[in-house]
N, C-alpha and C positions, 0 to 999 in steps of 0.2 A: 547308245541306248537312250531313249528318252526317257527322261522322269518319270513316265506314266505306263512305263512298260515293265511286265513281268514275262522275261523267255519262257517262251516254249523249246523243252529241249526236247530228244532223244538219246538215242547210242550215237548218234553222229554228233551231237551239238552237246553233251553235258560236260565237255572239257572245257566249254565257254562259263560256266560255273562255277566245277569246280576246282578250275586251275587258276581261277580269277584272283586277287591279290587278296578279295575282303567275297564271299558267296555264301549264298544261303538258298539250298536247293531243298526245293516244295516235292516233299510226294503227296501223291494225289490219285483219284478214280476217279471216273464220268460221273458217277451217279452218287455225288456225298456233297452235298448241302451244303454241310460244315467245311469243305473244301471253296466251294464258291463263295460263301462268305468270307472266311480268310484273305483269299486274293482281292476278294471287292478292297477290305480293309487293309492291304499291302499297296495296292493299287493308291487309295488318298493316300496313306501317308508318304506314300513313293514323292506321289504330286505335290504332297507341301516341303519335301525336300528331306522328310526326316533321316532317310535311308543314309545320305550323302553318297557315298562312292558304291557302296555295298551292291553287285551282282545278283538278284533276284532270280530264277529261278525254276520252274514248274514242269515235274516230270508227272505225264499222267498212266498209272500203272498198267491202267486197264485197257490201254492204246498199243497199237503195231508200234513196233521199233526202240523196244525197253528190254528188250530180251536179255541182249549180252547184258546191260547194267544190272538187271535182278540175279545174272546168273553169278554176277561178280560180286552177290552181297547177300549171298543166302539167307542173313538174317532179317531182312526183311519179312520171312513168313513168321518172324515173332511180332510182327509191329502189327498192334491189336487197335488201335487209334489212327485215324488221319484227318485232317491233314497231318504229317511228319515232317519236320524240317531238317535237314543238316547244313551244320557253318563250318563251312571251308578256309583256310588261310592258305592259298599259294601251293592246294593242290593234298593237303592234311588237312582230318577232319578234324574240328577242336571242338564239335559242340554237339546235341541232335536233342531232339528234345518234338514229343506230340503239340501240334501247333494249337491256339486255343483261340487266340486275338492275333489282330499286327502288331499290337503295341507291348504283346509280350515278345513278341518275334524282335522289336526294341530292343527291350530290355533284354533279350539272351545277346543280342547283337553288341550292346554298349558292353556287357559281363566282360568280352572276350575282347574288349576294346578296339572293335571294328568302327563303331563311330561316337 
């Protein structure tokens, strides 16, 4: 993956995620602002290297081919905020948390000592 990339996943690609060693999977919908700017903002700090290893992430809810993942996480229909993050280690979820910045995404990132 290059520096400057954030995946796009689905049901077929979110095991690239979250079975990733260090992952941080973006929920998101087409039409939230506050989702584009988040990724603008994951996007630099991707590029000046902050992330280091860390798997980025972006599942978009309101897209074909998320089906089985929302049917596998019911509580999703409580998440009242997006963008959503979740930080995976090696496939367990250790973190989740309403995204607000990248640089808090950071900081939940270094919390769990992914970098």
């Amino acid at each position: 993956m290059s520096a400057t990339s954030v995946l796009y996943v689905d049901d077929e690609t979110v095991d690239r995620v979250i079975g990733a060693r260090h992952g941080a999977l973006v929920l998101a919908k087409d039409d939230c602002d506050n989702c584009a700017a988040y990724e603008t903002q994951i996007r630099r700090l991707h590029e000046e290297g902050q992330f280091g290893d860390l798997v980025i992430g972006k599942i978009v809810l309101t897209q074909p081919g998320c089906r089985d993942f929302k049917r596998a996480n019911p509580w999703l229909g409580g998440v009242d905020f997006l963008p959503y993050t979740l930080l995976y280690a090696s496939g367990e979820k250790v973190d989740e948390f309403a995204g607000s910045t990248g640089t808090y995404l950071l900081e939940r990132a270094a919390d769990v000592g992914f970098i």
